[in-house]
C-alpha positions in Angstrom: 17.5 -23.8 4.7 15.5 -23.9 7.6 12.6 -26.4 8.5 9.4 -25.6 6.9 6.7 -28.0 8.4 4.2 -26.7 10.3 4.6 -23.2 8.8 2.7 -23.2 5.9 5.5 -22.3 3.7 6.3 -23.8 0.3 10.0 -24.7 -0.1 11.3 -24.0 -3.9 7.7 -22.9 -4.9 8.5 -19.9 -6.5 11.5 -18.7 -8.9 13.3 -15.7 -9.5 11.0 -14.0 -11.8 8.0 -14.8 -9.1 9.9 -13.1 -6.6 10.4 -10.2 -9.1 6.9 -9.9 -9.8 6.1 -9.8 -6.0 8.6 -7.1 -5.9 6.6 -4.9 -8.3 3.7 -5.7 -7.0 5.3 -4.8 -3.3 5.6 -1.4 -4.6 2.9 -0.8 -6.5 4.7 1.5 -8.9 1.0 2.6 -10.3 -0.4 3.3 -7.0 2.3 5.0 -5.4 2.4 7.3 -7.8 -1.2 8.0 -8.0 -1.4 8.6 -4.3 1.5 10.2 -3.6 3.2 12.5 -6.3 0.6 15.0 -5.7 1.2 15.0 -1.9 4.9 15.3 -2.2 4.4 18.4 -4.8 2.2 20.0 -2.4 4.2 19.6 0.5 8.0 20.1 -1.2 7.3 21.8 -4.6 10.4 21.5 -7.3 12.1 19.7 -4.6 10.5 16.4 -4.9 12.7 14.7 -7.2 15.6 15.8 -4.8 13.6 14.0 -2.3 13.2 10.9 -4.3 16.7 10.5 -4.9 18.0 11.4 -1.0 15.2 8.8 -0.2 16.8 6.4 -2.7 20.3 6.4 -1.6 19.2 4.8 2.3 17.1 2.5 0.6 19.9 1.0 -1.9 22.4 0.2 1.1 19.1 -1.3 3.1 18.4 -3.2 -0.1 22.2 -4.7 -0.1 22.3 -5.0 3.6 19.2 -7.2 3.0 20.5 -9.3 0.3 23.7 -10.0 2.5 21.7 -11.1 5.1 19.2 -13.0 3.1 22.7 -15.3 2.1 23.6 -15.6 5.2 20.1 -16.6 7.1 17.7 -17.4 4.8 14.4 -17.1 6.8 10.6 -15.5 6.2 10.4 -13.9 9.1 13.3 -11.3 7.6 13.9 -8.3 9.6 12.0 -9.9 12.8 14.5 -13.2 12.7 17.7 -10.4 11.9 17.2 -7.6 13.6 16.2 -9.9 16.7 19.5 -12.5 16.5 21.7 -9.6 15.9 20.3 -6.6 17.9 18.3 -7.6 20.6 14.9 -10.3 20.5 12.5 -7.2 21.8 13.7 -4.8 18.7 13.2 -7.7 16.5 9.9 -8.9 18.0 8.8 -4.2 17.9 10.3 -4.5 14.3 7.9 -7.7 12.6 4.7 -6.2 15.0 5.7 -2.7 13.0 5.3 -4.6 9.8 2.2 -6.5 10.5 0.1 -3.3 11.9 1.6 -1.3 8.9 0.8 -3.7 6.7 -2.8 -3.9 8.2 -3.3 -0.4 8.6 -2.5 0.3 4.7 -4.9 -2.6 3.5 -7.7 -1.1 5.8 -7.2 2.5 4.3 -7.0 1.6 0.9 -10.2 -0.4 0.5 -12.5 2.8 0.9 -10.0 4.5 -2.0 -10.4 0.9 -3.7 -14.4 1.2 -3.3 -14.8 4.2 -5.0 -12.2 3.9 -7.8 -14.3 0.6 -8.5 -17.4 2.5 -8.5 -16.1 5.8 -10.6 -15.8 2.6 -13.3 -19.4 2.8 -13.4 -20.9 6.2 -12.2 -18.5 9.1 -10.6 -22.1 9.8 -8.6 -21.5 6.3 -6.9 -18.0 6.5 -5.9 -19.1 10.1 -3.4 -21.6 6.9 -1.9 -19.4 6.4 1.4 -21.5 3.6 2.6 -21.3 2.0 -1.1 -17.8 2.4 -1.5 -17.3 0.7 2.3 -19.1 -2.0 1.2 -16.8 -2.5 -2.2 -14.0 -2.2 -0.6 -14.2 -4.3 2.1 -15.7 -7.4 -0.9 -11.9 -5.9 -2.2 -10.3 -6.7 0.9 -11.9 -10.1 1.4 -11.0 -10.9 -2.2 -7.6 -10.1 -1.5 -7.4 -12.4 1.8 -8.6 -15.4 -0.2 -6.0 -14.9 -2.8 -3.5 -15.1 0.3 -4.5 -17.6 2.0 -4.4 -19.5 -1.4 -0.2 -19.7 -0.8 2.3 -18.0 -3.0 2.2 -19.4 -6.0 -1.5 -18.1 -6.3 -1.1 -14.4 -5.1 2.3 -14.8 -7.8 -0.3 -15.2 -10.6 -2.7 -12.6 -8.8 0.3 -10.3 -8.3 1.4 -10.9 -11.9 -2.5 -9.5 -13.8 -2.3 -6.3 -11.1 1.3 -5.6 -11.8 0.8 -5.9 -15.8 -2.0 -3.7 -15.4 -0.3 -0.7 -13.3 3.1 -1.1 -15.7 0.5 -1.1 -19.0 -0.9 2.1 -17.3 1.8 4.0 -16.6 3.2 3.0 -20.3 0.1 4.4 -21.6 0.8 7.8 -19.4 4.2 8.1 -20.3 2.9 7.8 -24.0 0.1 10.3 -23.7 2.8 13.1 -22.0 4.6 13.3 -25.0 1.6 15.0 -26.6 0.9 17.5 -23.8 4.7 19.4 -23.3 3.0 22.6 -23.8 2.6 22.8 -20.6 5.4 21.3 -19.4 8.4 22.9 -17.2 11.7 22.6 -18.3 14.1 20.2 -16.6 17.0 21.7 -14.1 19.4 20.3 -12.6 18.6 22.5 -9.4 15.5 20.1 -8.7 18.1 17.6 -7.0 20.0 20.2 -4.8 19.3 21.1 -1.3 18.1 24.7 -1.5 14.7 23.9 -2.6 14.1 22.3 0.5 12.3 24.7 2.9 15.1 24.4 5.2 15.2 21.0 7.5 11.2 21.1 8.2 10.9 20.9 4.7 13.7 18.1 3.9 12.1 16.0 6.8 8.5 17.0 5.1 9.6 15.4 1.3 11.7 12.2 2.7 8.5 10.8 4.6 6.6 11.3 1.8 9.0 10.2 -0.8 9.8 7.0 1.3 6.2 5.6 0.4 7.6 5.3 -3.0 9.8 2.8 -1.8 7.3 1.1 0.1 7.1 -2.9 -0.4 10.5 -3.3 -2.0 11.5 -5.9 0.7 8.6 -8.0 0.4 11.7 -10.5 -1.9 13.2 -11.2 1.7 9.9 -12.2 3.3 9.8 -14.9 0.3 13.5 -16.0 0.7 12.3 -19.9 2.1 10.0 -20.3 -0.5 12.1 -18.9 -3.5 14.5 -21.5 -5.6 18.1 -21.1 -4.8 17.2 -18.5 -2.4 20.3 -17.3 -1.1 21.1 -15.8 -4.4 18.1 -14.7 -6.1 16.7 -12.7 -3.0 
């Protein structure tokens, strides 16, 4: 394992079911598919869950590619420190800057959303408040930061109440649907062929939409030096 002085990481702070939670967490299973089913049934229709599995199968061999390399160089910096040693040091330096202004660019945009779904809690009249909602968002945002800059362990335990909330959520959902089928279409297995898609426009259309769903899964690498026994759990 590499040195960790002077970086502010943790060696052997966390365990596997830490790094699990921050998995879930990465992809907010709640919130991906609050803000993003709907887009990817406007744009592709009955071919969205074709999308989500073409989308899927990418993913898994990233996933193992991942959890090869993580056993082989176990380092935080992840996709920066690989794709740098083993492609070239300017892809790998383009790949972690793509991650940080990503990263930053999705906190930014979802504090307004945050704002108002804070402020619907209260009065749907305040959420349409754009100023208001600014303001609650960005006390979200700042909230957030603390909880970072409080090391792993804490964001873990903050990780851990949001995550239990999302999963009670969508248990809650999935309970409540078996009481509205009425309305409900009738599985086929057609869904997860190809000629639903709106030829290649429309293939292209549902993967970038249907990636998002996948977003955050490899946040487990970024916590390989500070994960116990890390070149197995991660």
């Amino acid at each position: 394992m590499s040195n960790n002085r002077g970086r502010g990481l943790q060696a052997n702070a966390l365990s596997m079911f830490d790094t699990l939670v921050m998995a879930v967490a990465g992809s907010a299973p709640a919130y991906s598919l609050a803000a993003t089913t709907a887009v990817l049934v406007g744009a592709v229709g009955l071919a969205g869950p074709a999308a989500l599995l073409y989308c899927a199968i990418p993913m898994l061999g990233i996933a193992l590619a991942f959890s090869y390399l993580g056993r082989i160089d176990v380092n935080a910096g992840a996709s920066y420190s690989w794709v740098g040693r083993t492609l070239h040091p300017f892809l790998g330096f383009v790949s972690g800057w793509a991650l940080v202004v990503s990263a930053t660019i999705f906190m930014v945009a979802g504090s307004l959303p945050a704002g108002s779904m804070t402020l619907a809690l209260f009065d749907e009249n305040l959420a349409d408040n754009t100023a208001l909602s600014t303001v609650v968002g960005a006390a979200w945002f700042i909230v957030m930061l603390a909880v970072v800059l409080g090391g792993a362990r804490l964001t873990v335990r903050a990780q851990l109440l949001m995550s239990g909330v999302e999963l009670v959520v969508l248990g809650l959902f999935a309970v409540l649907a078996f009481f509205h089928t009425g309305d409900a279409r009738a599985f086929d297995w057609s869904w997860l062929g190809f000629s639903r898609f709106d030829g290649m426009a429309g293939f292209a259309s549902g993967a970038l939409i249907a990636a998002f769903y996948y977003w955050g899964w490899d946040v487990t690498s970024n916590l390989s030096e500070e994960t116990r026994d890390s070149r197995r759990t991660t």
